[in-house]
C-alpha positions in Angstrom: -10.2 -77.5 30.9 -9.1 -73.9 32.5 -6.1 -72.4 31.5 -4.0 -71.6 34.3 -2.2 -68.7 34.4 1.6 -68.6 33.2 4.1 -68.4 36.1 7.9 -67.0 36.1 10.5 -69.2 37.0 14.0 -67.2 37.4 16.8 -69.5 36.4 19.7 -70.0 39.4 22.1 -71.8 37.8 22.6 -75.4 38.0 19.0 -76.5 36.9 17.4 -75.0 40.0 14.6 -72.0 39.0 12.7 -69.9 41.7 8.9 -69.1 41.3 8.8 -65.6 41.2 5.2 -65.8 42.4 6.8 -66.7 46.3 8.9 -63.6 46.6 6.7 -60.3 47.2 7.7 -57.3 45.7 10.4 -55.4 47.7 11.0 -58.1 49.9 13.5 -60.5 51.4 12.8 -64.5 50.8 14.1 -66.3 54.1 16.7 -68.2 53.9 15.0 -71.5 55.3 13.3 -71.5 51.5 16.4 -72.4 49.9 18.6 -74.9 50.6 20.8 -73.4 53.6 24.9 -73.4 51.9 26.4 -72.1 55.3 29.2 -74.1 57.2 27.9 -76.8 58.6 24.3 -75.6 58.2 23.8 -73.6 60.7 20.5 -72.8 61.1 19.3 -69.0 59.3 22.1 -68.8 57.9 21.9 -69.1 53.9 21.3 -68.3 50.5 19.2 -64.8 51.2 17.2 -63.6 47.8 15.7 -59.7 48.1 13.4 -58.9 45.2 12.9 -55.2 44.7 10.8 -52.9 41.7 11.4 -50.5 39.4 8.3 -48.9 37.7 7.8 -45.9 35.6 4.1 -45.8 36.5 5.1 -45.4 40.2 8.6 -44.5 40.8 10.4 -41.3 38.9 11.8 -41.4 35.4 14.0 -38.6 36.6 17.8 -38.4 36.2 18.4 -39.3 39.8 19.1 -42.3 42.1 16.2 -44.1 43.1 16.2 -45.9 46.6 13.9 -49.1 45.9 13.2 -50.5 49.4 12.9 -47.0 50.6 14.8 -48.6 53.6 18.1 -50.2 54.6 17.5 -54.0 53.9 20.3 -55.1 52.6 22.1 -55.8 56.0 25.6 -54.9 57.0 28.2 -58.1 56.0 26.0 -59.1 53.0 27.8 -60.9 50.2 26.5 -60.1 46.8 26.8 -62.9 45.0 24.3 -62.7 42.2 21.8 -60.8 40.1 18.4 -61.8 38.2 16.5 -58.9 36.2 13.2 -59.7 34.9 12.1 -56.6 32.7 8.2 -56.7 32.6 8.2 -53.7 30.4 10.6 -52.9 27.9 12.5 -49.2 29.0 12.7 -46.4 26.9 14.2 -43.2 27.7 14.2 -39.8 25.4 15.9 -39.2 22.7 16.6 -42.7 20.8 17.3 -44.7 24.0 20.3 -42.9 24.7 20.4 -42.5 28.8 21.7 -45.2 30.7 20.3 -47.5 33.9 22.5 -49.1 36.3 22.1 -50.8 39.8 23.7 -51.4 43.0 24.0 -52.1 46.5 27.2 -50.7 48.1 27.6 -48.3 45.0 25.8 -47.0 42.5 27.1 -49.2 39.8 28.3 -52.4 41.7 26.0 -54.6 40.4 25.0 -53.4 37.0 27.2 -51.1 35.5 25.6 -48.2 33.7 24.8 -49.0 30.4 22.4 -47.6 27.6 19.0 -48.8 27.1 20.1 -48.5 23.3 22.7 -51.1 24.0 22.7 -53.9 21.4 22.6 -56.4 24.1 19.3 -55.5 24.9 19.7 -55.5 28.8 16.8 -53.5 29.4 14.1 -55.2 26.9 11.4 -57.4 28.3 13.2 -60.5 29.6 15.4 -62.5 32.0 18.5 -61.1 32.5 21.1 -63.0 34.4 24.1 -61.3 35.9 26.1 -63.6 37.7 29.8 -62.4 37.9 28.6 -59.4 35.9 31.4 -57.6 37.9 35.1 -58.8 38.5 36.1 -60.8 41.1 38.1 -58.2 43.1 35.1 -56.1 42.8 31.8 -58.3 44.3 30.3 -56.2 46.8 30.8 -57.0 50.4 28.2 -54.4 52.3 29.9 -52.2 54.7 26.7 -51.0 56.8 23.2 -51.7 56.1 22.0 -50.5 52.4 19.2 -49.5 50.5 19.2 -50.6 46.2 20.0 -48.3 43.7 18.4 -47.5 40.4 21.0 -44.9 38.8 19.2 -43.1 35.8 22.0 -40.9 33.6 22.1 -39.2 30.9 17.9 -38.7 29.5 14.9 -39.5 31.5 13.0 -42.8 31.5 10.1 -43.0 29.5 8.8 -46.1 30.1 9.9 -49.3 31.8 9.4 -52.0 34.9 11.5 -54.4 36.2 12.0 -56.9 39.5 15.6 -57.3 40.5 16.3 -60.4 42.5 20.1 -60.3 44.4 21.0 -63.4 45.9 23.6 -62.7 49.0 24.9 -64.1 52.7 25.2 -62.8 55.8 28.6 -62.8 56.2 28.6 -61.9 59.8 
């Protein structure tokens, strides 16, 4: 019998995973996918899921800010209301892991506040990373105007590393 090949399935809570395999690299997965948790229903309006990439083999390791889409597609109004990581390949930066990675949409550090790839939690080692009300409630981000993501590299360059961020959000308007 063949083997078939293994498949990643990103928890959402509740018992409910998503095949990573149906969401292509810095894209947006239409809302009529998942189950639609507007008022009422109304048609397009939903549960939104953009999936966007980090690599080290493509994209710079450079202390900088690192737009992902390259474009504006998180749209103006859009709720954040969740964050999957899946690290591919561990990161590593210079000097003993020291520099820091964070992520966001309407700031720099909205989603993922910056935090070393040394961190005993192990955020950025090869995994599923779930950061659902990863920031406080006063603080989940509302976009003002249409936004690229944010990868914020401080403090030593990346070495090494890949990752697909998934952000879950509505259209609030």
């Amino acid at each position: 019998m063949p083997v078939q090949p293994l498949r990643k399935y990103l928890p959402l809570g509740g018992g409910v995973f998503l095949d990573s395999a149906e969401i292509a690299a810095n894209s947006i997965l239409p809302s009529d996918v998942l189950d639609p948790i507007a008022e009422g229903g109304a048609a397009g309006v939903g549960l939104k899921v953009a999936r966007v990439q980090y690599d080290f083999a493509t994209d710079t390791g450079a202390i900088s800010t690192i737009n992902l889409f390259g474009a504006t597609s998180i749209p103006a109004n859009a709720l954040i209301v969740g964050c999957v990581v899946n690290v591919l390949v561990t990161f590593t930066t210079a000097g003993a892991d020291a520099g820091t990675i964070s992520f966001g949409v309407e700031a720099a550090a909205d989603l993922i506040a910056a935090i070393a790839v040394s961190d005993a939690s192990n955020p950025w080692d090869a995994g599923v990373h779930q950061y659902w009300g990863a920031v406080a409630e006063a603080a989940v981000p509302l976009t003002t105007v249409a936004r690229d993501v944010s990868f914020v590299i401080g403090g030593q360059v990346v070495t090494a590393g890949q990752a697909d961020f998934y952000l879950f959000y509505i259209e609030t308007a």
